[in-house]
VOGU-3710 file (C-alpha; in Angstrom, 3 decimals, decimal comma):
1> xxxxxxxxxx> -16,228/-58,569/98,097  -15,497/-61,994/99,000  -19,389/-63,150/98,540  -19,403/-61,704/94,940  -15,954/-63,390/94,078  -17,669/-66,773/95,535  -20,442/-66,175/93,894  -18,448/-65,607/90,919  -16,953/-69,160/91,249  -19,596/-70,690/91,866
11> xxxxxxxxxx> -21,434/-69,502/88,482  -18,747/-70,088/86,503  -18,336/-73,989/88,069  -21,756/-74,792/88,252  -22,239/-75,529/84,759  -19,519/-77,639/84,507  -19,968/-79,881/87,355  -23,848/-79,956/85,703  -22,184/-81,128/82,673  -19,790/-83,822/84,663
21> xxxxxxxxxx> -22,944/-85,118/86,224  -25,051/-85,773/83,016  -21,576/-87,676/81,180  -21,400/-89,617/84,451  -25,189/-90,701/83,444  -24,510/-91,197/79,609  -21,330/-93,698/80,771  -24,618/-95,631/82,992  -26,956/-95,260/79,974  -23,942/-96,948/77,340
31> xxxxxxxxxx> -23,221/-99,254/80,681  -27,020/-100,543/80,141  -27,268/-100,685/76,614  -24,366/-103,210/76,665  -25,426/-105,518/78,982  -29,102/-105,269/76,891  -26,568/-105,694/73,753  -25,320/-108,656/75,745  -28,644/-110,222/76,242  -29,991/-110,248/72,945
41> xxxxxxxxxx> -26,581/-111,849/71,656  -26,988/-114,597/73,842  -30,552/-115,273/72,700  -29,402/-115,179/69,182  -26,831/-117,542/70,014  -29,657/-119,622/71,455  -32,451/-119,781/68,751  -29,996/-119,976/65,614  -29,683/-116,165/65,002  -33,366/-115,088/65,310
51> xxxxxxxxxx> -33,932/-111,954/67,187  -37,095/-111,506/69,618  -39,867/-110,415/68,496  -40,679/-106,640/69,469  -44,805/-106,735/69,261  -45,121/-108,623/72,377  -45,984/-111,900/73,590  -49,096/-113,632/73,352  -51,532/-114,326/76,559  -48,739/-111,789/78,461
61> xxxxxxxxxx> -50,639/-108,413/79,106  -47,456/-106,332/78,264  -45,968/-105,037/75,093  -42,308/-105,540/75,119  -39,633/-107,178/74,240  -37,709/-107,837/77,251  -39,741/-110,263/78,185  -37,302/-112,760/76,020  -34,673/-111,505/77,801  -35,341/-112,919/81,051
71> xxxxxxxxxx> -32,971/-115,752/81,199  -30,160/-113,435/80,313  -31,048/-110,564/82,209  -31,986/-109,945/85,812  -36,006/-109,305/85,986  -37,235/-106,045/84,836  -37,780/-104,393/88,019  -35,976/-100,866/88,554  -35,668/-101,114/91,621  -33,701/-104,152/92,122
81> xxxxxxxxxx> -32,073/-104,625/88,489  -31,949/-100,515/87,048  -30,445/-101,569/83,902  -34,196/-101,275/82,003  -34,217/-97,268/82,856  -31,612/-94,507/82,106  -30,620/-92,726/84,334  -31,203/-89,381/82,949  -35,266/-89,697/82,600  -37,569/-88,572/84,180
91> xxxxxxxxxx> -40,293/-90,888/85,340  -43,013/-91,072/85,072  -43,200/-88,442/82,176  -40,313/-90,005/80,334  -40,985/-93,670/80,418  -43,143/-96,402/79,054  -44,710/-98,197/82,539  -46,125/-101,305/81,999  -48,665/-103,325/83,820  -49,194/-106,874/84,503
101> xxxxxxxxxx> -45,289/-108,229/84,424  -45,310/-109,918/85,983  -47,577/-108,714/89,046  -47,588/-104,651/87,825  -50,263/-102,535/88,639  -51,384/-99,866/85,996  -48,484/-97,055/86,105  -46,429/-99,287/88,306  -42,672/-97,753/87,736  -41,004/-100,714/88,759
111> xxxxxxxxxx> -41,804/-102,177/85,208  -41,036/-98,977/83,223  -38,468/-98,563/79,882  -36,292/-95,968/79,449  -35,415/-97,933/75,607  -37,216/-98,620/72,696  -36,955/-101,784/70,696  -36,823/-100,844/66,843  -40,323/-101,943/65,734  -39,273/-101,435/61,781
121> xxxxxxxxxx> -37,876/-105,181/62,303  -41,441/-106,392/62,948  -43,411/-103,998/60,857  -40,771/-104,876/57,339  -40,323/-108,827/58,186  -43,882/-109,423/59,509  -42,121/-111,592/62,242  -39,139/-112,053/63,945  -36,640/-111,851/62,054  -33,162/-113,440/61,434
131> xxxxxxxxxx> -29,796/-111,653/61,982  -28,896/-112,498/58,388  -31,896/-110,700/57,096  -30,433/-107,529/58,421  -28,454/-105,357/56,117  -24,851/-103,862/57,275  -26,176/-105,277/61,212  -23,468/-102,265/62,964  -25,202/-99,795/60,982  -29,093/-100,601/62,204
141> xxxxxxxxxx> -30,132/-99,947/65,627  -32,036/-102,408/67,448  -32,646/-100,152/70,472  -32,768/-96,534/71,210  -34,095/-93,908/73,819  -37,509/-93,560/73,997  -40,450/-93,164/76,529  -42,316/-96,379/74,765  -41,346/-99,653/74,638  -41,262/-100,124/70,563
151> xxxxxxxxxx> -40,628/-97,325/68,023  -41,509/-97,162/64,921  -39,167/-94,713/62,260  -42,877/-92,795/62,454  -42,445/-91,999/65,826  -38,962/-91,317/65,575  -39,900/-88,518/62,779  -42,612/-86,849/64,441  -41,830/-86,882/67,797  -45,348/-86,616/68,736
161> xxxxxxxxxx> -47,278/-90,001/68,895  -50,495/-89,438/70,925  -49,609/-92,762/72,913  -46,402/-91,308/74,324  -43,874/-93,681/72,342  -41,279/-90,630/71,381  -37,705/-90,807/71,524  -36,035/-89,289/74,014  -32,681/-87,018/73,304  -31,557/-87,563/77,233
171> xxxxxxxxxx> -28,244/-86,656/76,218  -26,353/-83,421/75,117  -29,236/-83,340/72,367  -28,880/-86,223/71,304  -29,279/-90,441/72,071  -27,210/-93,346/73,301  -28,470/-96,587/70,507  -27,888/-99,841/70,664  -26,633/-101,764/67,055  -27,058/-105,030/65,868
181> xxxxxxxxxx> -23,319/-106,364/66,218  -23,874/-105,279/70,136  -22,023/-101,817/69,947  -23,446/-98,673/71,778  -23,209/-94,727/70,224  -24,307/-91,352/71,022  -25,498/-89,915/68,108  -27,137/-86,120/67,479  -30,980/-85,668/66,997  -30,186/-84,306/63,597
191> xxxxxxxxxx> -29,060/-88,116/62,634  -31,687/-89,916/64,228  -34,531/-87,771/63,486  -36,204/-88,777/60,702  -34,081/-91,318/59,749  -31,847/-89,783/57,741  -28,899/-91,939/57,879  -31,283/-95,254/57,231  -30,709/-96,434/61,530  -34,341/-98,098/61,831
201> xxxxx> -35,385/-99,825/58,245  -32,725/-103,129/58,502  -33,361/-103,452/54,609  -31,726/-100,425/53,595  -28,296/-100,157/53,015
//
């Protein structure tokens, strides 16, 4: 009698300590996204509002964009500076790892993303663009969840790119994102799939 009323308990507790656990990550994941948030406001400040460039950097074998957030943010190793990764994926099947940055070998988690830089801003400006070229900047997201380092609104639709750059939906079904004016929000998959609330295209209103 007293094993079945333990067991009992337990059943009925386990799911909400499960729960407790995976809010305790989302605070970590929002944690991250603001110091990232932090970052890119800093180089903004620096180089007269222009934000970084999400296709890369030339002669660097990596695509990403944290590269130009190096002076503002510790380097992007998880295992020293975990801020690049949330804590709710699952690496290596959840992340982006990239080689050669700066001494990476192919697969090499300690150079891995667990966020996505919004690759509309390259793909509609052709370049890096300025934060005045943004339309309604706490409405557009400049990063989200996603096993790739870049996303495209593509991706974001399909959820299926052969490449491996999906979003990710860590979180009670649904994302933490990162916005232009440096504020973090969960928001359902239903509102960031496909776009429907305009998130990713920084010329819509």
């Amino acid at each position: 009698m007293v094993i079945a009323i333990i067991a009992l308990l337990a059943a009925m507790l386990l799911p909400a300590l499960k729960q407790a656990r995976e809010k305790g990550r989302q605070a970590v994941c929002l944690s991250n996204e603001q110091q990232i948030g932090r970052a890119c406001v800093m180089y903004m400040d620096d180089y007269g509002g222009y934000i970084y460039n999400g296709n890369g950097v030339p002669g660097v074998n990596i695509f990403g964009w944290s590269v130009y957030l190096q002076p503002y943010l510790p380097v992007h190793d998880v295992n020293t500076n975990p801020t690049w990764m949330c804590p709710s994926s699952h690496p290596p099947n959840d992340t982006w790892a990239v080689s050669g940055y700066p001494v990476g070998v192919p697969g090499d988690l300690r150079y891995a993303y667990g966020y996505a830089f919004n690759c509309e801003l390259s793909y509609v400006f052709g370049s890096s663009p300025s934060l005045s070229q943004v339309n309604s900047p706490a409405n557009k997201a400049l990063l989200l969840e996603g096993a790739g380092p870049a996303l495209f609104a593509t991706w974001v639709e399909n959820e299926n790119d052969p490449w491996g750059r999906n979003p990710m939906y860590w979180h009670s079904a649904g994302m933490d994102l990162l916005f232009f004016d440096a504020h973090v929000q969960w928001l359902p998959r239903a509102v960031v799939k496909g776009d429907q609330n305009n998130l990713l295209d920084p010329q819509l209103p």
